[in-house]
N, C-alpha and C positions, 0 to 999 in steps of 0.2 A: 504493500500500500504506500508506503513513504516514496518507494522508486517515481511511483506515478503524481505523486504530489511534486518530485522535483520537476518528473518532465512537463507536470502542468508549469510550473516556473517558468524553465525555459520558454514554452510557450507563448506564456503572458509576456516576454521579454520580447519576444520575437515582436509579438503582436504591436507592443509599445516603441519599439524599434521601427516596425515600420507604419506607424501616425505620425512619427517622427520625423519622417521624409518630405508631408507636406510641411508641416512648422518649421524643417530647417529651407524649403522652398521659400517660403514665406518670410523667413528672417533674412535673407541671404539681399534682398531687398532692399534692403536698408544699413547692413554691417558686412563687414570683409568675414570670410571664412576661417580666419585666427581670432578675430574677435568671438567668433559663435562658437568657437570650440574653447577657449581661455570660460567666455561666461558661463556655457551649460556645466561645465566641472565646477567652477568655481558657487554658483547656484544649487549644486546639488550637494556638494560638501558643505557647505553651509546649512542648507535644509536639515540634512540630516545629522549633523552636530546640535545644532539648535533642536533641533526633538529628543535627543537621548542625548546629550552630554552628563547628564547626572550619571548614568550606567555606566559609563565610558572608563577605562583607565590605562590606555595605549602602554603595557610594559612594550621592554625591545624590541623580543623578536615580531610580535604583529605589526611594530614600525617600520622596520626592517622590511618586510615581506611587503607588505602595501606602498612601501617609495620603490620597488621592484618593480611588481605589478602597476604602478601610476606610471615609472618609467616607460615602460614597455607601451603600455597603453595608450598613451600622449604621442609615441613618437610612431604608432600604425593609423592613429590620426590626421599626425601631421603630414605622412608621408603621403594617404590617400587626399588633403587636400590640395602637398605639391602634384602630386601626379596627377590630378583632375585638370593640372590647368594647363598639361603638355598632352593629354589625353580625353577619348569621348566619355561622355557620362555612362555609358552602356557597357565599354571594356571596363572602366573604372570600379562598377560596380559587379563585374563575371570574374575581373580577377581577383576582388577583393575575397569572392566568396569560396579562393581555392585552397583558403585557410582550410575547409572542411578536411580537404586529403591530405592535408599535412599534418594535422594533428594525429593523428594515428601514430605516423612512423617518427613524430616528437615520441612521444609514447615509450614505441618500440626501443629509440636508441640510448631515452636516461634511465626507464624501467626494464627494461626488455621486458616490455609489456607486449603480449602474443595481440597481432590485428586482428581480431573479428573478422572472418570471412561478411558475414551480412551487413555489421557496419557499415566495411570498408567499400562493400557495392553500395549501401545505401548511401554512404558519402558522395559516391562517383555521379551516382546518378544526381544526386543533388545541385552536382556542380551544373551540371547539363542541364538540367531545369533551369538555372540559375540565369544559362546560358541563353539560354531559349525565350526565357523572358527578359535576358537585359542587351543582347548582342547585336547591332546590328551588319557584324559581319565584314567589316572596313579589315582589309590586309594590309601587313605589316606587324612589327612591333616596333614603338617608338622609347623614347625617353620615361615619359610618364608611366607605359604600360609596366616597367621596370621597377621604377618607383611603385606602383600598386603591386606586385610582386611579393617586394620587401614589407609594404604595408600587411600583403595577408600573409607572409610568415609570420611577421607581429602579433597579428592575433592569434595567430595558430597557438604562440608562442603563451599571450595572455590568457587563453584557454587553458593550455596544459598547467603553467605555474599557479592557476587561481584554485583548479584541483587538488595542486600538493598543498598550498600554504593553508586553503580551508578546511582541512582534514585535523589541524590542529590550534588553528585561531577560532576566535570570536568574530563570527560573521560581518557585524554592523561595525566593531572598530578597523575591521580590514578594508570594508569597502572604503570608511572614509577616509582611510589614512591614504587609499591609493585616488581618488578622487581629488585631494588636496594635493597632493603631488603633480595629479596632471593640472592642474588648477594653474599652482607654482611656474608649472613647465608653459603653459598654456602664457601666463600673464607674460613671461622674459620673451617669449617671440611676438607678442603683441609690442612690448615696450623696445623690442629691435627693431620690430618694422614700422616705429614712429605711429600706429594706430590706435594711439591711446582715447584719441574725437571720435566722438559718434554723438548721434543725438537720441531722444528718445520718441519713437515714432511708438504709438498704441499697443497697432494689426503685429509690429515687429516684432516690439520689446515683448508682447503678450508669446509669439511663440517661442521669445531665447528663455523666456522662465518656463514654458512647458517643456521645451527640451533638457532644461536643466533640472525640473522635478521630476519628471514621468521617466522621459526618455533615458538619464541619467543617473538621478539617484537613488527612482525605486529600482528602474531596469537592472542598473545594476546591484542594487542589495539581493534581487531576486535570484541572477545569474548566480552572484555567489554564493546563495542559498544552498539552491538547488543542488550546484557542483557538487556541495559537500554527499551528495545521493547519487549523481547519477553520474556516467563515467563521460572524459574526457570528448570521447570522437561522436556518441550519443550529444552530447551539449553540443557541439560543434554540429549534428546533423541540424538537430531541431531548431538552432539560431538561424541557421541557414533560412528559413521560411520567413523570414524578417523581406526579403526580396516579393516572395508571395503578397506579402502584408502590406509593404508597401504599395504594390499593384493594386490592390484593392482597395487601398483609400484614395490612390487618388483619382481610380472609378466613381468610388465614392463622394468625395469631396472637390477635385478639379474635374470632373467630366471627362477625364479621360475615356476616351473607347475602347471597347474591348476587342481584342483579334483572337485569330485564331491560334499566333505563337504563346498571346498569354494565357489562353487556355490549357495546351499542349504541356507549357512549362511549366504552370499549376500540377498538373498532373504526374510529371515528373518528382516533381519536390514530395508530394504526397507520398507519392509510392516510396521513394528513399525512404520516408519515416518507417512507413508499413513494414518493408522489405527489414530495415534496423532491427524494430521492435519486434515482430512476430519471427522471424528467419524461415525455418522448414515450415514453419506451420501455415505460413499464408502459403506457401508454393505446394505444399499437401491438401490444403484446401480449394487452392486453383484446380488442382487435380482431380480432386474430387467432385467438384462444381462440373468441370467437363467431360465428366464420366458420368453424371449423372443426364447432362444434355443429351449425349451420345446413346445411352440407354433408352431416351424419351424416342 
């Protein structure tokens, strides 16, 4: 029962991950994309210091582990914002999402932790969903597609270490301490790139605080909730659907139209979770579903 309460987690992260897509649409407006990543961290560590700080009491090593983890985290960030801006939004985000197969063979080479045969297809296919819904197929690789590369080892990277260090930390002091670190890291390349002006516009400033409460600091208290339940390349499948979720808000909310490849890649992503979760059993019951056709 717990396993399924984490993967609900993941889920709701995914899900808040991608609402997230229109409000950082919507902020992006109005603020440079260092500003919007420096504020949602620096928003969400705040929130959630200001609600449990009484509980709170950061010994070393949770410090330790969460300016890791913020490190890490801040710079698959920043690297997805440089590389968006030498690359299309569509490879920016297919290759973001190839974290999913890396995390496995992260896995493999600090644990020699065995891959998951169904995982690791469910990863694969993941990615190809991922694909299908973000690609538009433009040849080459350039500079940026590079830099988003390195951006989704990052995360591969933030996934695996948020696995080991919450196995033995305090959930709520880990995410803030790593939150305030990317905060930290977020404000020194604001204050490099001289973009310390901005003004305060409503529609704007109203989505960099939903990004910085929802998107950010439940998202991620959730994430590393979760982790502590459910294993590395699993969290990595299920975040993956953050791409789906996005799709459908801004069906939802921009009027985007829907085609046939986002359907197809919906389905894809789907199936990866199926294929993870169930393994022999959904493909014994395939079998069995068409055995029972064939009989009719």
């Amino acid at each position: 029962m717990r396993k399924y309460f984490g993967e609900f987690g993941l889920l709701l992260t995914a899900i808040i991950w991608g609402s997230g897509f229109v409000a950082s649409s919507i902020s992006l407006n109005a603020y440079t994309p260092y500003q919007v990543t420096a504020f949602r961290f620096l928003i969400g560590a705040v929130f959630l210091y200001v609600l449990f700080y009484k509980k709170l009491q950061f010994h070393r090593a949770v410090v330790k582990k969460g300016i890791v983890l913020g490190s890490i985290l801040y710079l698959a960030f920043l690297l997805q914002t440089v590389g968006l801006m030498y690359t299309t939004p569509s490879k920016n985000a297919f290759l973001t999402a190839v974290n999913v197969v890396i995390v496995p063979f992260i896995a493999l080479f600090f644990n020699n932790k065995k891959v998951d045969f169904f995982e690791f297809i469910g990863a694969f296919l993941a990615v190809i969903g991922v694909g299908v819904l973000s690609l538009q197929f433009q040849s080459g690789i350039n500079f940026g597609d590079l830099l988003t590369l390195f951006c989704a080892v990052a995360f591969a990277f933030h996934i695996f270490f948020t696995s080991e260090f919450v196995k033995d930390e305090d959930t709520m002091e880990l995410t803030i301490v790593q939150l305030a670190t990317a905060a930290t890291f977020g404000l020194i390349v604001v204050a490099f790139m001289g973009e310390w002006q901005f003004s305060v516009n409503t529609e704007e400033w109203f989505s960099v605080f939903y990004l910085g409460i929802f998107s950010t600091s439940i998202a991620y208290f959730l994430q590393t909730a979760s982790q502590k339940i459910v294993s590395e390349t699993k969290t990595a499948i299920i975040l993956s659907t953050e791409s789906l979720w996005g799709m459908i808000f801004s069906v939802l909310l921009l009027k985007e139209l829907v085609s046939l490849r986002m359907v197809i890649g919906a389905m894809l992503i789907l199936l990866s979770i199926i294929i993870s979760e169930t393994g022999w059993k959904f493909i014994k019951k395939q079998q069995l579903s068409s055995g029972k056709v064939n009989r009719m």
